[in-house]
N, C-alpha and C positions, 0 to 999 in steps of 0.2 A: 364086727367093727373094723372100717380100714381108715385109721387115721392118714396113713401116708396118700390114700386117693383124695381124701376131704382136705390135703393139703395143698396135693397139685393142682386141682380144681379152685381153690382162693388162691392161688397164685397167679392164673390164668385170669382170672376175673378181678383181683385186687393191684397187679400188679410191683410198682412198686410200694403200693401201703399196705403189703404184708408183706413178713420176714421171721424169718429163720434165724436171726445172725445170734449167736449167744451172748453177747453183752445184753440183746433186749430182753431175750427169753429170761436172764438172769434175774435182769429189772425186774420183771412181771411172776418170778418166781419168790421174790423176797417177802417179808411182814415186818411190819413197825415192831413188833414181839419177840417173841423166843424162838418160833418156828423153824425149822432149817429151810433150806431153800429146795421149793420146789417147782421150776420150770414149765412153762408149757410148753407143745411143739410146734407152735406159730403165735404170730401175734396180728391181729387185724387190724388198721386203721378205718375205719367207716366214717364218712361224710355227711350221710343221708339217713334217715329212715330204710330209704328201699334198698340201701346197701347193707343195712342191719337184717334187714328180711330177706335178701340173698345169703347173705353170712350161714343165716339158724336153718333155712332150705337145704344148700350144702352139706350144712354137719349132719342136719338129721338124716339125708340119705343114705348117709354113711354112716352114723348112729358114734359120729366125735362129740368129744364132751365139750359145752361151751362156756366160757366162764367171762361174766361180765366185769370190769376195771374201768375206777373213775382215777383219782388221786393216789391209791395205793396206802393209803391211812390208814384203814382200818386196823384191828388191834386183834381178833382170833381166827386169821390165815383165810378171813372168805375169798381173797383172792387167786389165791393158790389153786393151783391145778395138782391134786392131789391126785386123780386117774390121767393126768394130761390130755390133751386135746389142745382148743384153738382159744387162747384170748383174746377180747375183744376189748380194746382200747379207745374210750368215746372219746379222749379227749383233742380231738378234732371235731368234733360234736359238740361247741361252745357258744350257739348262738342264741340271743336271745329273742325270740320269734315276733313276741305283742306283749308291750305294755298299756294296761288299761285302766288310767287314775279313778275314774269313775267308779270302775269296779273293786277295786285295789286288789288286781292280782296282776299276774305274768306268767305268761304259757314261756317257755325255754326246753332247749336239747341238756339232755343230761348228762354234758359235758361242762357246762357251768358252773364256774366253782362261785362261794357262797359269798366272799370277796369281789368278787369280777360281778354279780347279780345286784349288790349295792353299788358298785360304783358306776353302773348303768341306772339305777332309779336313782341318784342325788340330787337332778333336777325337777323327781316328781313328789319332792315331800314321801316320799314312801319308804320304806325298809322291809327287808324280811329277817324276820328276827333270830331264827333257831342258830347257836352259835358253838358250834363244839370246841372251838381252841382251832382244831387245824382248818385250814384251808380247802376241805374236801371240796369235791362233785359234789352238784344236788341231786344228783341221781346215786352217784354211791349212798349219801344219806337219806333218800330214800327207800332206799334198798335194806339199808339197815335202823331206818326205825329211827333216826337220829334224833338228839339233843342236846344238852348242854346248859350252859350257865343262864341262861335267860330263860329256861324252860317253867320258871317257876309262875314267871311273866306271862310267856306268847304260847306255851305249849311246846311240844315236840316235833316232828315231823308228819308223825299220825293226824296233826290237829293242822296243820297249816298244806298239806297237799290236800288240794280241790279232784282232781281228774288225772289220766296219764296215761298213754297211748306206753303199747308193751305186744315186741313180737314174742306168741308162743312157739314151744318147743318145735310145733308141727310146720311152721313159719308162718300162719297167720297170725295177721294184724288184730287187735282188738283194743277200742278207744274206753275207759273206765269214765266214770264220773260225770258231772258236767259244773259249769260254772253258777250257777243258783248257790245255794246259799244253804240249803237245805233238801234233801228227797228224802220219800220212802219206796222209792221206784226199785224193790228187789235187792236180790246179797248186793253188798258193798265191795263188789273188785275191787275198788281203789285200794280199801283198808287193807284185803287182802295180798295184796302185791306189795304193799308199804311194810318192808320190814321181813320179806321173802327172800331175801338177798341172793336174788338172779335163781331161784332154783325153780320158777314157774317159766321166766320167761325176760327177756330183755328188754328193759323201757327205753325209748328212743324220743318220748317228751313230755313235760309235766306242767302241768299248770298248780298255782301257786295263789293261798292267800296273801297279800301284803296287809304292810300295818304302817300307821303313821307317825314320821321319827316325833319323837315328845317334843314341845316346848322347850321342857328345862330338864335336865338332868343333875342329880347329887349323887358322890359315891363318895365313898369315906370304909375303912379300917378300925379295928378294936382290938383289943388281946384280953382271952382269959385264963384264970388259974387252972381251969381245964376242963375237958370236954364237957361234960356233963351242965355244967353253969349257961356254955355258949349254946348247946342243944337247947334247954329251957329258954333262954332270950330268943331264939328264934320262934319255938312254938309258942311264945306268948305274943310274939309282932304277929304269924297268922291271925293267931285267935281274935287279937283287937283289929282285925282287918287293916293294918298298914299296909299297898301294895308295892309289892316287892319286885322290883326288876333282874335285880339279882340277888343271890345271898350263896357266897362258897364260903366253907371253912377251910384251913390248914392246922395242919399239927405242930409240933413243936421242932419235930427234926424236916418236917418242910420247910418253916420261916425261917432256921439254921440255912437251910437250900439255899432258898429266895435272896437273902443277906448276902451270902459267899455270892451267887450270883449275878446278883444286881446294884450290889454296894448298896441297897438302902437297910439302915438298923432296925432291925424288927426283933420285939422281943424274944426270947425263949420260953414262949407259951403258944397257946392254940389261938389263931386268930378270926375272924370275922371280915371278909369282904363285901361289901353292901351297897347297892346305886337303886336309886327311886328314879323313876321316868313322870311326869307329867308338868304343871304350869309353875312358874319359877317360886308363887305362895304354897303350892303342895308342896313341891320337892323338900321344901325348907322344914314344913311343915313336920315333912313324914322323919325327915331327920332327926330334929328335936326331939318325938316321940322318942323315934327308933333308940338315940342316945341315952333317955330318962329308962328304957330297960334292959340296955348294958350296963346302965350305974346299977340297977336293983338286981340286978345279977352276979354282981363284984366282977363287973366288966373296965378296963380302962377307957379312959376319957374315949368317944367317939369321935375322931378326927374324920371329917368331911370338906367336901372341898363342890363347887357348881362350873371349875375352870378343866375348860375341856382337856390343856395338857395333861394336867393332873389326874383326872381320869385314866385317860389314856395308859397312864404311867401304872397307876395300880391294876388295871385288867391287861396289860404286858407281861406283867408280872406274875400273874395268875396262868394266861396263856402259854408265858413260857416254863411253866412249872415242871411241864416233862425232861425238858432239854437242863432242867436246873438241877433237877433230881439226879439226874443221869451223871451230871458234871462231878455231884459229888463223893459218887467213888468212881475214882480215873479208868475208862478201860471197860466200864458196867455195861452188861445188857440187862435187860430189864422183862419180868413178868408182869405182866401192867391187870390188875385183877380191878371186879368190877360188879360190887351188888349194889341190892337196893333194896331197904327193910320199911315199915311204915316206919315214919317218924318218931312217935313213943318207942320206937326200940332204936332208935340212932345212936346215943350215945352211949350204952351199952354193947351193940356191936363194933363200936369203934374201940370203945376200954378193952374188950374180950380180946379182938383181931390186936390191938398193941401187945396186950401181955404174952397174944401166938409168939408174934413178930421180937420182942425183946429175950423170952428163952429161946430161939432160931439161931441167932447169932447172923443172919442173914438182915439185913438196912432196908429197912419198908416205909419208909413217908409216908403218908396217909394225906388227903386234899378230895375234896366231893362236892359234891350240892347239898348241902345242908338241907334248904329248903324243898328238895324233893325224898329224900332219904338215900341218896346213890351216893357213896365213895368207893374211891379208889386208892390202896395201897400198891406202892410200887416198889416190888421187890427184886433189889439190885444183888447181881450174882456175876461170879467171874466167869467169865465164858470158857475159861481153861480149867474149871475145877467142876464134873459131874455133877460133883457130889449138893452143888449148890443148888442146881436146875432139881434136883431130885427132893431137895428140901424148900424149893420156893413153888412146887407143885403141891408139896404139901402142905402150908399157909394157903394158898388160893383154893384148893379140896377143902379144907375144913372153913374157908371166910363164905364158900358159898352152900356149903351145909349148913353153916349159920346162917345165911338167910331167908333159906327155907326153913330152917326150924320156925322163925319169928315171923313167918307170914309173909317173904320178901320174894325176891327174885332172883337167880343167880347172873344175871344181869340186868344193867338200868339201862344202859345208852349203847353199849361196845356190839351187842347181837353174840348170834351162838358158833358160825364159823363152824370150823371142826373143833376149835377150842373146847366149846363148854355141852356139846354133847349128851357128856355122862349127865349133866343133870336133869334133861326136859323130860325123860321120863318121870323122875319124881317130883319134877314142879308142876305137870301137867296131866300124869294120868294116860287115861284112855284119849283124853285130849291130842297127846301126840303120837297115837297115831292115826287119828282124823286128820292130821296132820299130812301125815304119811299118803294117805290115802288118796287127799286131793291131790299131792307130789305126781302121785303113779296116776293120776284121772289126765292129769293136764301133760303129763309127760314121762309114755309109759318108755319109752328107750332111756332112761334116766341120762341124759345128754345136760339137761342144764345143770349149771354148777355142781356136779356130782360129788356125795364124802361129806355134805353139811346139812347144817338146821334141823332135818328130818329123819328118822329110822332110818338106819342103814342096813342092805344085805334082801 
């Protein structure tokens, strides 16, 4: 391996959109998490496709390791250059290529973030729904399988990419999918490379289901005596087929957050977030229902609202639950953990991981998708006391032991990075290392994103 030739050579050919300088390398070294900081030893800016396909040519002649960066969001270090080598930064890679109402999707470079993708379709009636809080790439969130609060709604990122063109390791080009609607025309690349997070190959454009903004939107709030009451009102809204566009819950020391945060009074219980999507008689509709079994639940009054501020105002407030969590011990970094159980076990792994979290002595808010079975407790520790980082490892060790005990995942939404590793062997079996296997098929110099997702060694 000569990383120092694969860098004179992207110098020579990038110019000045690649660099060395170490404020960037720092940049592109860091993680929204706990991770220390790990640097690469260049950073690429690409324009083009065939400048992405020069890039991975390059490295792999010289066998550097390449590590794909959209927004730098994600939550367990996949961006990190753990062996070092060259990052690749699309975000000059932001255009959006064809919009097509008819069909209701959009082909875009995977520099696109998911904000800047709607406020290009506002003239076409369209939206793309999948919403994780941050303002990622839709190629980072492809990458990692993305979702979020709407997902109970529109799907995940699995369900809503169509197709998506991805240089492999060897630097060919290879186009996945097509825009139909359906095939059974052979393995499904697509699915395959959704949620690969850069360790097959780097995607350079995706094409995209779109969806149609609703009519009329309702979102409204509840609080109840505790978890377990708010888990039942929800699995009783699936069962009676209410649909749901969103449904996140909070805990009781998140709505404490939320409150210091945002100045509005929320009680000190567990609460219920909830928006129905469709024609201004459903929305109303679904409300009322949705209401009648938070009362049969010993839920408080359902407060809703069809006025867009006010909307707006409650999923702020939710979006900004990280940054509110964080506020509330001064100074915190944060282990940001991240299962996902069937449903009948929610509110049991939620009672279980509180009572981890209350003997710790360690502040873990807890906030999820209710409606899918994925939360996340976020466990604040002093960045100057070891001893913290070493006990909020172990609350995230045993929250995602519990989810495999109960049938779950040790991840819903966040992917495995080098974070979560230790578990895919025993969520998956022999599975991962078929896993492994394709890794070494599609890219035996192990150059793309090396240290993640897959068997290591």
């Amino acid at each position: 391996m000569s990383v120092a030739a694969a860098l004179e050579a992207l110098d020579a050919f990038l110019g000045e959109r690649f660099t060395r300088s170490k404020s960037e390398l720092e940049q592109h070294g860091r993680s929204e998490s706990y991770f220390p900081l790990t640097p690469p030893d260049g950073v690429a800016y690409p324009e083009t496709a065939e400048e992405v396909q020069r890039i991975v040519q390059i490295c792999a002649e010289h066998a550097c390791p390449v590590i794909g960066w959209g927004a730098g969001s994600s939550l367990e270090g996949h961006g990190q250059a753990v062996n070092g080598g060259v990052t690749v930064d699309f975000t000059r890679m932001n255009k959006v290529l064809e919009i097509r109402p008819a069909d209701m999707d959009v082909t875009i470079q995977p520099g696109v973030t998911r904000e800047a993708l709607n406020e290009e379709l506002r003239a076409t009636g369209l939206f793309f729904p999948v919403d994780p809080g941050a303002n990622a790439t839709l190629g980072g969130m492809a990458m990692t399988r993305a979702s979020g609060t709407t997902t109970v709604r529109y799907g995940s990122m699995r369900d809503n990419v169509l197709g998506l063109k991805a240089v492999l390791a060897d630097g060919r080009t290879i186009e996945t999918g097509t825009r139909a609607r359906k095939s059974a025309a052979g393995y499904d690349l697509t699915a395959l490379f959704v949620g690969s997070e850069g360790t097959l190959g780097l995607v350079t454009e995706l094409t995209l289901r779109l969806h149609g903004i609703p009519e009329a939107v309702s979102a409204g709030i509840c609080a109840f005596p505790d978890m377990g009451s708010a888990v039942t009102a929800v699995m009783e809204t699936i069962q009676m087929g209410i649909p749901m566009a969103r449904i996140e819950f909070v805990d009781a020391a998140t709505a404490r957050a939320f409150s210091a945060y945002s100045g509005m009074a929320m009680a000190d219980s567990p609460h219920l977030l909830v928006e129905f999507n469709g024609s201004p008689e459903s929305v109303t509709q679904d409300a009322e229902r949705f209401a009648e079994i938070v009362a049969d639940n010993g839920g408080s009054p359902f407060e809703w609202s069809t006025r867009e501020e006010e909307r707006r105002a409650l999923w702020a407030l939710r979006h900004n639950g990280y940054y509110a969590i964080l506020a509330s011990r001064k100074g915190a970094r944060a282990v940001v953990t991240d299962i996902c159980v069937p449903i009948s076990r929610l509110a049991e792994a939620v009672e279980e991981t509180q009572a981890d979290i209350a003997a710790s002595g360690i502040p873990g808010p807890i906030l999820g998708h209710v409606g899918d079975g994925n939360f996340h407790a976020i466990l604040l520790l002093d960045p100057d006391k070891p001893e913290d980082l070493v006990e909020a490892k172990r609350l995230s060790h045993r929250m995602a032991e519990r989810a495999l005990r109960m049938g779950g995942t040790c991840t819903g939404e966040h992917g495995v990075g080098h974070g979560k590793l230790a578990y895919m062997e025993e969520e998956h079996g022999m599975g991962w290392q078929v896993m492994g296997e394709i890794k070494r098929a599609l890219d035996p110099q192990n150059i793309m994103n090396p240290g993640k997702l897959v068997p290591q060694g």
